[in-house]
SETI-675993 format. One record per residue: residue in one letter; x, y, z of N, C-alpha, C, O in turn. Coordinates in steps of 0.1 Angstrom, whole numbers, plus 2048, in hexadecimal, padded with zeros to 3 digits. Example, Ala and Ser with C-alpha at 12.3 -4.5 7.8 and 13.67 -1.06 7.14 Angstrom:
2
A8847C784E87B7D384E8847DF84E88E7DF855
S8807EA8478897F584788180084F88680B850
END
This chain:
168
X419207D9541F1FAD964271FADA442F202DA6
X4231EFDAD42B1F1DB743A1E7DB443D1DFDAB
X4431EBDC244F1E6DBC4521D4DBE45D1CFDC0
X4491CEDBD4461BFDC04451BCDAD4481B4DA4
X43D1CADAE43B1C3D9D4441C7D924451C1D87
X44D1D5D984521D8D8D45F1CED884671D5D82
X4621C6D8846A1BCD814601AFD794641A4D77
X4551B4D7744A1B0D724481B5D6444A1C2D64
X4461B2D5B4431B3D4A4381AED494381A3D4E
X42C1B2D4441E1B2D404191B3D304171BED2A
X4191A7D294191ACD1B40C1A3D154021A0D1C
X40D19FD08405193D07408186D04412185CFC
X40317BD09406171D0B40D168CF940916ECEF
X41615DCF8418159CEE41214CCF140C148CFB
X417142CE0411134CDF41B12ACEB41811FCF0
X427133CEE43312CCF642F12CD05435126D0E
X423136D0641F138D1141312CD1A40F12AD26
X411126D0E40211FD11405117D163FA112D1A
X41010ED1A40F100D2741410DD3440E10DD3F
X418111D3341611BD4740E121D4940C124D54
X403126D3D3F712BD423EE11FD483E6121D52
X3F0116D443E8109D443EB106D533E3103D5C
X3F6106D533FA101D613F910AD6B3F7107D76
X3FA118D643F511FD733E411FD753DF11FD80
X3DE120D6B3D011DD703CD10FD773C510FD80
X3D4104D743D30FAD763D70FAD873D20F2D8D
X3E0102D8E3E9102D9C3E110ADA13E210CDAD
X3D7113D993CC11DDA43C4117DA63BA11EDA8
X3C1108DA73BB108DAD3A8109DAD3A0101DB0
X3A7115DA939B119DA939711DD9B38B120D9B
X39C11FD90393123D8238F114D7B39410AD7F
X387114D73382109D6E38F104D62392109D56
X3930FFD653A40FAD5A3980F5D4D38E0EFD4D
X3A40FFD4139E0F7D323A80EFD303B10EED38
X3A60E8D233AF0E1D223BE0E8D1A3BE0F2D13
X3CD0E0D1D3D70E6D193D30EDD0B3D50F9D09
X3D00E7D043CC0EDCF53C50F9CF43C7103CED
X3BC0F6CFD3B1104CFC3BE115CFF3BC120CFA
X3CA112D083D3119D0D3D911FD013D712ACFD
X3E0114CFA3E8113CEE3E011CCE83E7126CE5
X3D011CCE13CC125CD93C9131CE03C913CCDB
X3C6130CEA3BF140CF23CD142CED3CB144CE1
X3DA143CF13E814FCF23EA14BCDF3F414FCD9
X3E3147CDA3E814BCC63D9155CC43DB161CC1
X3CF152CC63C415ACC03BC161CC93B1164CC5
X3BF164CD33B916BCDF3C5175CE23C0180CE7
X3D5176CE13DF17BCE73DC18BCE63E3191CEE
X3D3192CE03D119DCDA3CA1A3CE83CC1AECEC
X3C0199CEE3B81A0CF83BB198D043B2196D0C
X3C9193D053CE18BD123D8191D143DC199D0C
X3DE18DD203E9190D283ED18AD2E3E6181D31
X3FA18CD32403182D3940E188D46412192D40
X412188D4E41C18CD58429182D55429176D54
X43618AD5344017FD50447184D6044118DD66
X45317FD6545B17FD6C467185D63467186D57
X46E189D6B47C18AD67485183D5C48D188D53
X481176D5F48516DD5547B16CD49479161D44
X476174D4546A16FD3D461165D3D45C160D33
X45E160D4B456151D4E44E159D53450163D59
X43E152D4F43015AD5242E156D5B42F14AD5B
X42715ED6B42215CD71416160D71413161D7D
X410162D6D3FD169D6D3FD16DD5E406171D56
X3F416CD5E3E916BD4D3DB16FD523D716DD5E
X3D3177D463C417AD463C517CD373CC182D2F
X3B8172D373B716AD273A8172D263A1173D2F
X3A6176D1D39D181D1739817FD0A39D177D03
X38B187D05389189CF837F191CF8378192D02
X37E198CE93731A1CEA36219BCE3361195CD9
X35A19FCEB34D196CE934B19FCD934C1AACD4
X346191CD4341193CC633719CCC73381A4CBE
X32E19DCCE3221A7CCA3241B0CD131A1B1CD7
X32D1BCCD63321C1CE133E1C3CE23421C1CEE
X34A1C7CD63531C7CD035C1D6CD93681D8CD6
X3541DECE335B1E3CEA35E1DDCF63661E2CFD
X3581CFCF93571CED093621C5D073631C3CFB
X36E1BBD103741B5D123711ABD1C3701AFD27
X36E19ED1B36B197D2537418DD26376184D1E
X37B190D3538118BD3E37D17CD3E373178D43
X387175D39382163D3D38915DD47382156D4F
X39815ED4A39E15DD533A8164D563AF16BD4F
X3AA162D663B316CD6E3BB162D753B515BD7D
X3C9160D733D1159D7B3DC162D813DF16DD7C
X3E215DD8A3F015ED8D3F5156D993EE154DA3
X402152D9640B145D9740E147DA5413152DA8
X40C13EDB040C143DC041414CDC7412154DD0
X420148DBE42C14FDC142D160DC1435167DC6
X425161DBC41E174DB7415171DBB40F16EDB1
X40E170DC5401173DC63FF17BDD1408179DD9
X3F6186DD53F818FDE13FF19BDDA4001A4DE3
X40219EDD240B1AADCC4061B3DC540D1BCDC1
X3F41AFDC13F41BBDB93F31B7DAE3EA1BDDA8
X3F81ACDA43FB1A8D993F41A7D8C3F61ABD81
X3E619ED933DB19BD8E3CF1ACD853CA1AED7A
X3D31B6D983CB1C4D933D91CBD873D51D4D7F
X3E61C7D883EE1D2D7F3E81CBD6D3E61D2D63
X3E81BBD6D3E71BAD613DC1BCD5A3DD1C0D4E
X3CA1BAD613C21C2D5F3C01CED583BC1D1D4D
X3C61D7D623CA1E6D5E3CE1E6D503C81ECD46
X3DE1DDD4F3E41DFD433DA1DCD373D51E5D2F
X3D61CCD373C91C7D2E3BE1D3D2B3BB1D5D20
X3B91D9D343AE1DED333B71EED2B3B21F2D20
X3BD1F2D2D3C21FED2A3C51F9D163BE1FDD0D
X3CF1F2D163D81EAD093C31E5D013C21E5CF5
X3BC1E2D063B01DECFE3A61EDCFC39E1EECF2
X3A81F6D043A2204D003A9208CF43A220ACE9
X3B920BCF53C020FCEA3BA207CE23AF208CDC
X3C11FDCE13C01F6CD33B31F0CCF3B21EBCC4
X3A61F0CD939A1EFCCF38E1F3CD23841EECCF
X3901FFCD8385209CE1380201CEA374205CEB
X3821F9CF037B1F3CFC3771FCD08381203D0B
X36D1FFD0E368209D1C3621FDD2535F202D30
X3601F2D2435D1EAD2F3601DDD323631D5D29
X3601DAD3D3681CCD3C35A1C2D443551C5D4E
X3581B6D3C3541AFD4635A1A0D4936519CD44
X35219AD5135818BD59352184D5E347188D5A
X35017AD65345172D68350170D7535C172D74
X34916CD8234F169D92348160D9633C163D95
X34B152D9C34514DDA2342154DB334B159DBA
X336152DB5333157DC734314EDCC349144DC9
X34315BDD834C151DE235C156DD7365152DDE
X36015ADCF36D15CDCB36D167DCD36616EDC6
X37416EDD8375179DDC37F17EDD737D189DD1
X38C17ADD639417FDD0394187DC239C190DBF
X389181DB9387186DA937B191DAB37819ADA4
X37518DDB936B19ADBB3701A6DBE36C1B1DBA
X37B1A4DC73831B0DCB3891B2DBF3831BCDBB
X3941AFDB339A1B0DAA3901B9DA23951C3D9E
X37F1B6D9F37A1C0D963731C8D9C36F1D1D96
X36F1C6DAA36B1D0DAB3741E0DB03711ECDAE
X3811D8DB838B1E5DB338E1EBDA93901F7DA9
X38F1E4D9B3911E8D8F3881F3D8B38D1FCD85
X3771F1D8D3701FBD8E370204D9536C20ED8F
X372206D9D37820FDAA382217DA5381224DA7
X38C213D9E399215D99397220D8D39F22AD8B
X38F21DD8738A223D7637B22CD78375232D6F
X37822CD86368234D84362230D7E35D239D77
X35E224D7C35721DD75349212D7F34A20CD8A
X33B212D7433620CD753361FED7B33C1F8D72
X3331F2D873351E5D883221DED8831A1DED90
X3231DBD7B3121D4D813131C6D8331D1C2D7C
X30D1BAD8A30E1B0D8B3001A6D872F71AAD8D
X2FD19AD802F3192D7E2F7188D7B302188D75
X2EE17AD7F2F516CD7C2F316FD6B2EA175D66
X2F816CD682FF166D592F9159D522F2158D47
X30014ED5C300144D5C2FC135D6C304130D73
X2F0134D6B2EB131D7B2F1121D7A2F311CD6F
X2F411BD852FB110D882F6104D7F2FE0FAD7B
X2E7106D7B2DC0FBD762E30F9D672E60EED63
X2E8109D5F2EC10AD572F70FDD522F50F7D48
X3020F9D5A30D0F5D5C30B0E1D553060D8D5C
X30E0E0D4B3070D0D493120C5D5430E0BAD58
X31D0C8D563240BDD583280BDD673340B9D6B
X31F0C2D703200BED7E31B0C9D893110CFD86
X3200CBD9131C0D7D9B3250E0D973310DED92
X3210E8D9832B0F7D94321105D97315105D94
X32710FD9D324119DA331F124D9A326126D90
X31412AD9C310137D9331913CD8E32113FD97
X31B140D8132514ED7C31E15CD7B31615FD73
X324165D8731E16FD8532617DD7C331183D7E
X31B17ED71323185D68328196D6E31E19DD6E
X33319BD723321AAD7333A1B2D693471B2D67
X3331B9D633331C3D5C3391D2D613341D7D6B
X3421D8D5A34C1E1D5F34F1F0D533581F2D4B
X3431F7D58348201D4A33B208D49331205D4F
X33C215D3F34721AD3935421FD45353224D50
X36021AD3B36C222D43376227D37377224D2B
X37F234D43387239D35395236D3B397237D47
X39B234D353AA22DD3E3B223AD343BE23BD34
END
């Protein structure tokens, strides 16, 4: 942990959490915003395989909202990665990763993580492909989901990458 973060707390997200998650996905800018509700239930029935970054004050700045795939009950898939401008550049995003991915091995044998990246988001490309870098771990990459896929407008390939086995 460098020391930018160490006044940083990394745990899992609550239901009291779900309008700042909302809003920080919503001020990035760049993730596909669900709706507030969808927030509200990811941090009650998802909080197991999510994470959150609080501040000092206990106000969350970055969240990665997670779950583990039904058919595929070791793997963890990454749905979103935020963090709030004001932390951004620090490291934040790869320390809570880490924690998530480590906190989902213990508690439910997870060895790989995957995620879907639109082309062109470098930032989440660098975030996992360091991650594998990080764990000696496998990175494979394939569209997932191609743009045609998408019913409700233009929207960019999701390319799914896959991260594992790893032993944390």
């Amino acid at each position: 942990m460098t020391a930018a973060q160490a006044d940083l707390q990394i745990d899992r997200p609550t239901v009291a959490d779900g309008a700042v998650l909302w809003r920080i996905a919503k001020d990035s800018k760049v993730l596909d915003l669900n709706s507030s509700y969808s927030y509200l239930l990811w941090c009650r029935d998802f909080a197991a395989t999510s994470a959150v970054a609080r501040d000092e004050r206990g106000e969350p700045v970055g969240f990665i909202t997670g779950y583990l795939r039904p058919d595929s009950p070791r793997t963890l898939l990454v749905w979103q990665v935020a963090v709030d401008e004001a932390h951004r550049g620090r490291g934040l995003a790869a320390a809570m990763l880490d924690a998530l991915a480590a906190r989902a091995a213990a508690e439910h044998g997870v060895d790989t993580v995957e995620t879907t990246v639109a082309p062109g988001n470098t930032a989440s490309e660098r975030l996992f492909t360091a991650f594998a870098e990080r764990h000696g771990a496998l990175l494979e990459r394939e569209v997932l989901f191609d743009a045609s896929d998408f019913p409700d407008g233009p929207h960019d390939p999701e390319v799914l990458h896959r991260i594992g086995p790893f032993a944390l």
